[in-house]
C-alpha positions as CSV (number, residue, x, y, z in Angstrom):
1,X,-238.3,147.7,-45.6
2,X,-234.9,147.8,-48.1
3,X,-236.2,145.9,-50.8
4,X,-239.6,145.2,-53.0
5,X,-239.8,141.7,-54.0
6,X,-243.4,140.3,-53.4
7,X,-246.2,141.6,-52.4
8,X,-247.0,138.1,-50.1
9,X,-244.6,140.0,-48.1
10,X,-246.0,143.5,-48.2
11,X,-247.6,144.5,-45.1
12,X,-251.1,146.3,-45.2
13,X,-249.5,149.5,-43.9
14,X,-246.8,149.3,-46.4
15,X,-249.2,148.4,-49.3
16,X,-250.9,151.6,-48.2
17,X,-248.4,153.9,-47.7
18,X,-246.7,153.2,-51.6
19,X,-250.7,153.8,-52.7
20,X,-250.8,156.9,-50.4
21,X,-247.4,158.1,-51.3
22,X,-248.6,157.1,-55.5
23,X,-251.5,159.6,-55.2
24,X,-249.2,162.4,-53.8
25,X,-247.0,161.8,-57.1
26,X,-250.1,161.7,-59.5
27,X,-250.2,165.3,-59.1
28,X,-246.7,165.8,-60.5
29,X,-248.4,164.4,-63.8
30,X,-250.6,167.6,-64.3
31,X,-247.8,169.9,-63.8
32,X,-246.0,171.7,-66.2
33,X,-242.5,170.7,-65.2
34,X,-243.1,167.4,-64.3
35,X,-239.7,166.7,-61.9
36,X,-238.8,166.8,-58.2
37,X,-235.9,167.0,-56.8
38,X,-236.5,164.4,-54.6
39,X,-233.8,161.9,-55.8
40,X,-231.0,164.4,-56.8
41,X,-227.5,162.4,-56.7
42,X,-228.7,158.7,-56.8
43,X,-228.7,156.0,-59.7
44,X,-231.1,154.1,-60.5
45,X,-230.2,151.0,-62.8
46,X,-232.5,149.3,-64.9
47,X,-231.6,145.8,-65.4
48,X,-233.5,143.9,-67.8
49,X,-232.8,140.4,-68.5
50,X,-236.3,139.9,-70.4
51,X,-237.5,142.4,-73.3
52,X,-239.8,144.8,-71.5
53,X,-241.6,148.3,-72.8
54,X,-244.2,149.1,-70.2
55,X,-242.4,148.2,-66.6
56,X,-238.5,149.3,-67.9
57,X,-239.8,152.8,-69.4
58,X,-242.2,153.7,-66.8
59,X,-239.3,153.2,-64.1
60,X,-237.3,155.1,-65.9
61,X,-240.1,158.0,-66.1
62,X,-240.6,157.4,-62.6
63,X,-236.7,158.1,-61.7
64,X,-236.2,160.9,-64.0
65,X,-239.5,162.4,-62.9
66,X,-237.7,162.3,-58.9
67,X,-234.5,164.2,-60.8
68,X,-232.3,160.3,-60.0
69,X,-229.7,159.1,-62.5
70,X,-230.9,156.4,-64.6
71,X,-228.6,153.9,-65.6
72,X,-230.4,151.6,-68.9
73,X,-228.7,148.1,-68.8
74,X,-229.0,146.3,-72.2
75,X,-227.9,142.7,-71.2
76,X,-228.1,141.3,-74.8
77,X,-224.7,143.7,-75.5
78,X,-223.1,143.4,-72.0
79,X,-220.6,140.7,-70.5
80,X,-223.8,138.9,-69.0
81,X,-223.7,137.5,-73.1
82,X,-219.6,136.2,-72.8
83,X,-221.1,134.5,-69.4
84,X,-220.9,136.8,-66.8
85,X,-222.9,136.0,-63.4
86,X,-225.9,137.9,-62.2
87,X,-223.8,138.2,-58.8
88,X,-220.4,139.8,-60.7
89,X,-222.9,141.9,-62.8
90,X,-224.9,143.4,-60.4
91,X,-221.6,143.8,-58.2
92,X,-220.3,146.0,-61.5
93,X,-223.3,147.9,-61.6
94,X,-223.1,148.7,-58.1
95,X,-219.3,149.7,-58.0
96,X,-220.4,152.4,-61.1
97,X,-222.9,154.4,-58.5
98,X,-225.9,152.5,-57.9
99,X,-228.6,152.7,-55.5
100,X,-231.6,151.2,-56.9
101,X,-231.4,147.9,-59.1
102,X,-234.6,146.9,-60.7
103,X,-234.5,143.9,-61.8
104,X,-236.6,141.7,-64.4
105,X,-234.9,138.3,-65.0
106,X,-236.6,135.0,-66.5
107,X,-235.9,132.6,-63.5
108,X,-237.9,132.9,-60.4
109,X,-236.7,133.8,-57.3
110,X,-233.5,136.0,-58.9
111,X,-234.7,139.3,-57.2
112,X,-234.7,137.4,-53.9
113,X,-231.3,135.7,-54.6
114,X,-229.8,139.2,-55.4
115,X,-231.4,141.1,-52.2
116,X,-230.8,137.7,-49.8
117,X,-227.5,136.5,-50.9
118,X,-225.9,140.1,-49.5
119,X,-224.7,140.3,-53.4
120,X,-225.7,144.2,-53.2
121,X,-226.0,146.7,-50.8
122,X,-228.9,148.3,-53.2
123,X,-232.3,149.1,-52.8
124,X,-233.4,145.8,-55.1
125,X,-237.1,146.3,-57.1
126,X,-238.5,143.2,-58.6
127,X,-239.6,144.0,-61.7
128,X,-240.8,140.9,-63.0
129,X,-238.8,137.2,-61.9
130,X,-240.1,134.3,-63.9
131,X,-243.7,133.0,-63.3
132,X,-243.4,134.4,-59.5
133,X,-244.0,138.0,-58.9
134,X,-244.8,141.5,-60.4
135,X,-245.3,143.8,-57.2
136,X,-245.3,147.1,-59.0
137,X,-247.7,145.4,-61.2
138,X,-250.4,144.5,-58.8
139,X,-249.7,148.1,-56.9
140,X,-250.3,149.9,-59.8
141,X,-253.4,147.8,-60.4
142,X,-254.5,148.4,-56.9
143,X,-253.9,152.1,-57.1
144,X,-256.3,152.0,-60.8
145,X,-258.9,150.4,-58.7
146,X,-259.2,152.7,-55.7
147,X,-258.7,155.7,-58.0
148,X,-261.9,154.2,-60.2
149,X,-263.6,153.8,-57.2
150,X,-262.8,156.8,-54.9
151,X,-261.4,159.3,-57.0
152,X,-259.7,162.0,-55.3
153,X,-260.9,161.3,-51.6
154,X,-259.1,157.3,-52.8
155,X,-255.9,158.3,-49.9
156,X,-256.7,155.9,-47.0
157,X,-258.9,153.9,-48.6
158,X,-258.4,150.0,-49.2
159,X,-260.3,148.1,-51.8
160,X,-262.3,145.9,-48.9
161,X,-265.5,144.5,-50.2
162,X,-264.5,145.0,-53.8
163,X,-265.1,141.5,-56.2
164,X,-262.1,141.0,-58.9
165,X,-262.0,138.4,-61.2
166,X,-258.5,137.4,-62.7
167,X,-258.8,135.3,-65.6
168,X,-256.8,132.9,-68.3
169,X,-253.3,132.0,-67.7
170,X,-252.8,131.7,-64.0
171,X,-250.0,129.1,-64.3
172,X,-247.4,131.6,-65.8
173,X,-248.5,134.6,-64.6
174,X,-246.7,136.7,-62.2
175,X,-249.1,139.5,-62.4
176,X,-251.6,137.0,-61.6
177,X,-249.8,135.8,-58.7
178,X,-248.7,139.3,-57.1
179,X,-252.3,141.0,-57.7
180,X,-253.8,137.9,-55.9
181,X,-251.7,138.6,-52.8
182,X,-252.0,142.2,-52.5
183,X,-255.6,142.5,-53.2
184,X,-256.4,140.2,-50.7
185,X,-254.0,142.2,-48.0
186,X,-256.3,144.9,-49.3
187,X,-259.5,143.2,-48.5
188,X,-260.5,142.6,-51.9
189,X,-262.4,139.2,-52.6
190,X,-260.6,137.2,-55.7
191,X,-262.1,134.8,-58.1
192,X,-260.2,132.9,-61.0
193,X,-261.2,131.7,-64.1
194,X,-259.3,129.9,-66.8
195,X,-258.5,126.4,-68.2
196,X,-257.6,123.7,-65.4
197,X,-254.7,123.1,-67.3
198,X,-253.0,126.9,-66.7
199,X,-254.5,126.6,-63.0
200,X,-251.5,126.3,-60.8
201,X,-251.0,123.3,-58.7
202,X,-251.6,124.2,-54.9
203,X,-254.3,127.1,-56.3
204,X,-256.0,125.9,-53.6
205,X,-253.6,127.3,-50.6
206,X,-254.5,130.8,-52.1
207,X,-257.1,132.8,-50.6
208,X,-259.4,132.5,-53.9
209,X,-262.1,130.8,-55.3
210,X,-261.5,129.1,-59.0
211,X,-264.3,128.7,-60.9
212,X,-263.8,127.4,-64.2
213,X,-267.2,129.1,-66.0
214,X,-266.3,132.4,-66.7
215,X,-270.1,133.2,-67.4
216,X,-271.4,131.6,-64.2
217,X,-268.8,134.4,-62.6
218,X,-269.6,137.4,-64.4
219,X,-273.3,136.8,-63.6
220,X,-272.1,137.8,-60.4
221,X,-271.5,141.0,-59.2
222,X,-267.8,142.1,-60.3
223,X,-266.3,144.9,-60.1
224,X,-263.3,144.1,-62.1
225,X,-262.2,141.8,-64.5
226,X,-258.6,141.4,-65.2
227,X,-258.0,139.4,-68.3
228,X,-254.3,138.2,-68.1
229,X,-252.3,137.5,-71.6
230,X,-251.4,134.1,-72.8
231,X,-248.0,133.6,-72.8
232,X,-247.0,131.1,-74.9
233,X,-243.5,131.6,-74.9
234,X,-243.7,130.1,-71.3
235,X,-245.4,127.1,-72.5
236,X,-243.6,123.8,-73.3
237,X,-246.8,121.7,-74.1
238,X,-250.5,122.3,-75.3
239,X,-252.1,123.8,-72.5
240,X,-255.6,124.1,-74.3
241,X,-256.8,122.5,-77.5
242,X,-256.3,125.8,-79.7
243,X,-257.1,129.2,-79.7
244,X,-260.6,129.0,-80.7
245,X,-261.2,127.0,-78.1
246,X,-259.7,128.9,-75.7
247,X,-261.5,132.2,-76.6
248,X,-265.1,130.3,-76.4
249,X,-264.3,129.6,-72.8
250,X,-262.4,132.4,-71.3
251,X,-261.8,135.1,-73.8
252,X,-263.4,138.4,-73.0
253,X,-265.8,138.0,-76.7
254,X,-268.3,140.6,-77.4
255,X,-271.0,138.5,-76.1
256,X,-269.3,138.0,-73.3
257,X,-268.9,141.7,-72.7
258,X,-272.5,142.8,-73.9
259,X,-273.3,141.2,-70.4
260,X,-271.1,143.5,-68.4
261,X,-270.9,146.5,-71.0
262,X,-272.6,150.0,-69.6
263,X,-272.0,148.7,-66.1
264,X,-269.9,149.9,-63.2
265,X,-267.5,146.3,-63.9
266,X,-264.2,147.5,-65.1
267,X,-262.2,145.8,-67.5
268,X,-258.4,145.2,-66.7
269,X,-255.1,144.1,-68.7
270,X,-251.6,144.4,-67.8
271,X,-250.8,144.4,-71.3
272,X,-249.6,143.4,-74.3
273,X,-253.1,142.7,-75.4
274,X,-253.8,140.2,-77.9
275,X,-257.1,141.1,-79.3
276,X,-259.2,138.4,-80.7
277,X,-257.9,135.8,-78.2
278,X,-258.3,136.9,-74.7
279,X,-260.3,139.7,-75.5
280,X,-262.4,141.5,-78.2
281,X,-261.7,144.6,-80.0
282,X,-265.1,145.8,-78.4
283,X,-263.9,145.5,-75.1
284,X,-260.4,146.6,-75.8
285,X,-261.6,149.7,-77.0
286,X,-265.0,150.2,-74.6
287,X,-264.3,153.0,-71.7
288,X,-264.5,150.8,-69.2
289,X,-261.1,149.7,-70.2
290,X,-258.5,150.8,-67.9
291,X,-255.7,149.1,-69.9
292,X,-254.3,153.1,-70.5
293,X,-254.9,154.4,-67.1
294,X,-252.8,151.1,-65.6
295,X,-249.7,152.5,-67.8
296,X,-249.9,156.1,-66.8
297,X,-251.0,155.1,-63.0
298,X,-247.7,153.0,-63.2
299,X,-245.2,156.0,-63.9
300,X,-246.4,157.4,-60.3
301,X,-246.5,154.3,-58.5
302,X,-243.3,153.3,-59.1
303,X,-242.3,157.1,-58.4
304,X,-243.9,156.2,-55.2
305,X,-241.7,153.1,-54.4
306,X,-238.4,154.6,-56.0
307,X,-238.8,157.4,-53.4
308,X,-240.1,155.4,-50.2
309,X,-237.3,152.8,-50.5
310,X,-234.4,155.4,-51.6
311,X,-235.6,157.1,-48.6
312,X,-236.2,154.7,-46.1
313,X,-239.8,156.0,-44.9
314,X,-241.3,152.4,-45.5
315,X,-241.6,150.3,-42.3
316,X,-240.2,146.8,-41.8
């Protein structure tokens, strides 16, 4: 496997072995030099055509953390603003020295154009493209999961049997799409929630069940719920009536979380949160949000795919 691009495409075994490989990495974390050498003499270049602080800083922790060269590409100051292509840009990038391009770009399906096209001979990560995918995303969600749930006997472990409920706006989420896919490879059962307007058409291909009464779900047995940020800088049209009106039936309010608070249900957000709409400050705050633990688990599961595709151990 050269590239990461969706996780439709990621085998069981591979899913497995980047979660395996993740926990080995965790352990850097506690250590008092955090670095291996692992990566000496490669470049890793972060190119970001969307404004990112999570996913672009936590790959370059991850590559710094494996002793790689990190290469930060600000596209607002580069040529890509006088109209330079994505292929002549990458094609620069890669003539400078490097091996790894992660990529976040606005249109969907860029990552694939760059790995497919035979524009570079780099390792390509897809670090966001559009409304389609977030792969390191859902892994690093995965890997917060089986950590919850296993702790430190989680290597080898899948998340079969487990009950996660993603909720709000499906349509233009990527993290929505790529944790549906993988947690399903994982044996995971999925449920959405959210208005029928930010439901994506086709949502029924998907191996998921929709059902648009959040309560009727959480009355169920859950053992996640990952609330998913409304972007509205996606949005063209009115998708729901108003923000009021979209808290009342899918936010994540405090009476809505009384009903799952001081359980084992964990609460899930890939962040930014925006507190009062999608969720409370109650359940922002409570411990059974993992919102924190999804942002540190992401420094080693990205260190995880850095190092398995720079190193060729994942299969095809």
């Amino acid at each position: 496997m050269r590239h990461l691009l969706a996780t439709r495409d990621l085998s069981y075994d591979n899913a497995l072995a980047i979660l395996d490989t993740a926990q080995e990495m965790a352990t850097v974390s506690d250590r008092s030099i955090k670095k291996l050498p692992t990566l000496r003499g490669q470049t890793v270049v972060n190119l970001f055509f969307e404004d990112s602080t999570r996913t672009r800083t936590s790959f370059e922790a991850a590559a710094k953390r494996l002793s790689a060269d990190v290469l930060n590409f600000a596209v607002k100051t580069s040529s890509v603003s006088k109209g330079e292509s994505l292929k002549d840009t990458v094609q620069t990038l890669e003539a400078i020295g490097g091996d790894a391009i992660v990529m976040r770009h606005w249109a969907s399906g860029a990552a694939q154009q760059l790995a497919n096209f035979g524009w570079s001979s780099s390792a390509v990560i897809n670090a966001g493209d559009g409304t389609h995918e977030h792969p390191t995303q859902a892994l690093l969600d995965a890997f917060t999961l089986r950590n919850r749930l296993y702790g430190t006997e989680a290597t080898g472990k899948d998340l079969n049997g487990l009950h996660v409920v993603i909720v709000g706006d499906i349509l233009h989420s990527r993290v929505a799409r790529s944790n549906v896919w993988l947690l399903h490879t994982l044996g995971a059962k999925v449920s959405l929630s959210g208005p029928p307007t930010l439901m994506p058409v086709g949502v029924n291909t998907w191996p998921v069940d929709v059902n648009y009464d959040l309560d009727a779900l959480l009355a169920q047995r859950v053992d996640a719920v990952m609330m998913l940020r409304v972007q509205a800088e996606r949005m063209a049209g009115a998708f729901f009536p108003s923000p009021a009106e979209y808290t009342r039936g899918w936010g994540l309010t405090n009476d809505r979380y009384q009903t799952i608070a001081g359980t084992d249900t964990l609460i899930m957000h890939p962040g930014p949160m925006n507190r009062g709409l999608e969720i409370s400050a109650a359940a922002a705050d409570s411990a059974q949000n993992t919102a924190l633990e999804q942002v540190a688990n992401g420094v080693s599961v990205r260190m995880a795919v850095l190092y398995l595709l720079l190193a060729g151990q994942l299969g095809q």
